[in-house]
N, C-alpha and C positions, 0 to 999 in steps of 0.2 A: 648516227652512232651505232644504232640495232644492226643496219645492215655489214658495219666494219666489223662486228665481233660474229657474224653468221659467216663470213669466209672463211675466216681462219678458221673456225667448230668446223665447218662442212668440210673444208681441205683436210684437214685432222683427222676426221673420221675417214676421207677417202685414203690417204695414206697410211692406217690402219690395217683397213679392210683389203688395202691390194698387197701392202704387203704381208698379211695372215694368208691370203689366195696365194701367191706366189709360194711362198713357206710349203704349202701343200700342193701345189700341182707340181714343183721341183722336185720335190719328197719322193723318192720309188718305194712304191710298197711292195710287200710280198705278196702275191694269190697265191693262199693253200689251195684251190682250185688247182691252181696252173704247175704247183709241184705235185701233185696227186699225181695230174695227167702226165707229166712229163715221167714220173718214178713210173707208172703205169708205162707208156712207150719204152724206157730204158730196161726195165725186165722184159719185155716182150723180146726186145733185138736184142739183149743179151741171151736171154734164154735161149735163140734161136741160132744166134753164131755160135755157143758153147758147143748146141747138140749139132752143130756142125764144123766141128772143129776149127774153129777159127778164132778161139780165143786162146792164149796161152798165159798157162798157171805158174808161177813162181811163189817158192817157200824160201820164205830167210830169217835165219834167230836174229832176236836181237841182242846183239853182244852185248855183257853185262845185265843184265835183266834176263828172266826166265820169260820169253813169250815168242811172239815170231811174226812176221807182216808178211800176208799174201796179197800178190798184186794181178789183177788181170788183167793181160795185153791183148787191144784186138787187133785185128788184121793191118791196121796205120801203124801199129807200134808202138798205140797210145797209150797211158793205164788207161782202163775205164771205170774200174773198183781197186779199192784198197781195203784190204780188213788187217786191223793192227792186233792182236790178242797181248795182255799183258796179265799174267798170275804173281799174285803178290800171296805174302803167308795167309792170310784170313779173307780174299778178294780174288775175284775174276774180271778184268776191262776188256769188253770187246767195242772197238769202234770199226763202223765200216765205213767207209768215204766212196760217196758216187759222182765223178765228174760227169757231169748233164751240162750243153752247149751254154754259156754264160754265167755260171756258180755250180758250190760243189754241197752235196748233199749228205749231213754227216749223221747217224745213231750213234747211241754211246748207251750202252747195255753193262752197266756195276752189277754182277754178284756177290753177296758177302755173306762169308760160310761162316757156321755156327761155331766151329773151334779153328784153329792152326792146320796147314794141310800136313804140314811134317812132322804131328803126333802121331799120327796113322794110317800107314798108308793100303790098308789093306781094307780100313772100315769105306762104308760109300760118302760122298760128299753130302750134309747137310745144309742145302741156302736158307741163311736164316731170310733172306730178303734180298727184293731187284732193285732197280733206278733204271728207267731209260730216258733218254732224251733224249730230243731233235732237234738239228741245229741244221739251218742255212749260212754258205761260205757265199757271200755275195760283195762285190766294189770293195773286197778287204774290208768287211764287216760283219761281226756276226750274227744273227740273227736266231732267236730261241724261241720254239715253239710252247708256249701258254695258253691253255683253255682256249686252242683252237687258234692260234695265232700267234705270227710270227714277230716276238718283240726284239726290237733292235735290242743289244747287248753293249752298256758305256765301255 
């Protein structure tokens, strides 16, 4: 009888155990490692086709909204950066987007000023305060950087 109730516990447990294994060797993680280095190579060859003219800059408002999206083309005719700027009455959004081979690499820089810009426009701007975040575009998911690591986003 001991030995009929030890299969099924032991089989239990191994189907457990391989399916929690499985769960995480399936799972793709982020290495902030491997976005460092990859952001590292991606300013290098940008910086390097800019100052050799092989990138090309485009400005465009965005209609209805006070901001504007600059796109960088390189030599493929590919973007390779997007920066979206958007000015609201008491805020600034800049986001820039870096397409890197297999996911897209996103800042989000909030400032928000101390009063309304359209009380004054001759005094200088006051930020009462910033936000930035980091976000990876990866398999149509997003991913948020947290005390050093990239948490999946529900």
């Amino acid at each position: 009888m001991k030995s009929n109730i030890k299969f099924p516990g032991l089989f239990l447990v191994l189907c457990i155990l391989i399916s929690g294994c499985m769960g995480s060797s399936f799972n793709k993680k982020i290495n902030i490692n491997n976005i460092k280095s990859d952001l590292n190579g991606f300013y290098k060859k940008f910086s390097t086709d800019y100052l050799n003219e092989e990138i090309t800059v485009v400005n465009k408002d965005i209609i209805g909204w006070d901001g504007e999206v600059v796109k960088y083309i390189d030599a493929n005719n590919k973007v390779s950066r997007c920066t979206v700027i958007i000015y609201g009455e008491d805020e600034k959004l800049t986001s820039e987007y870096y397409f890197i081979d297999g996911y897209t690499y996103v800042t989000i820089l909030k400032e928000y000023y101390a009063y309304h810009i359209y009380y004054s426009y001759n005094r200088p701007i006051y930020i009462m305060y910033r936000t930035f975040d980091e976000v990876v575009i990866y398999d149509s998911m997003l991913y948020k950087l947290v005390n050093g690591e990239f948490i999946k986003k529900i």
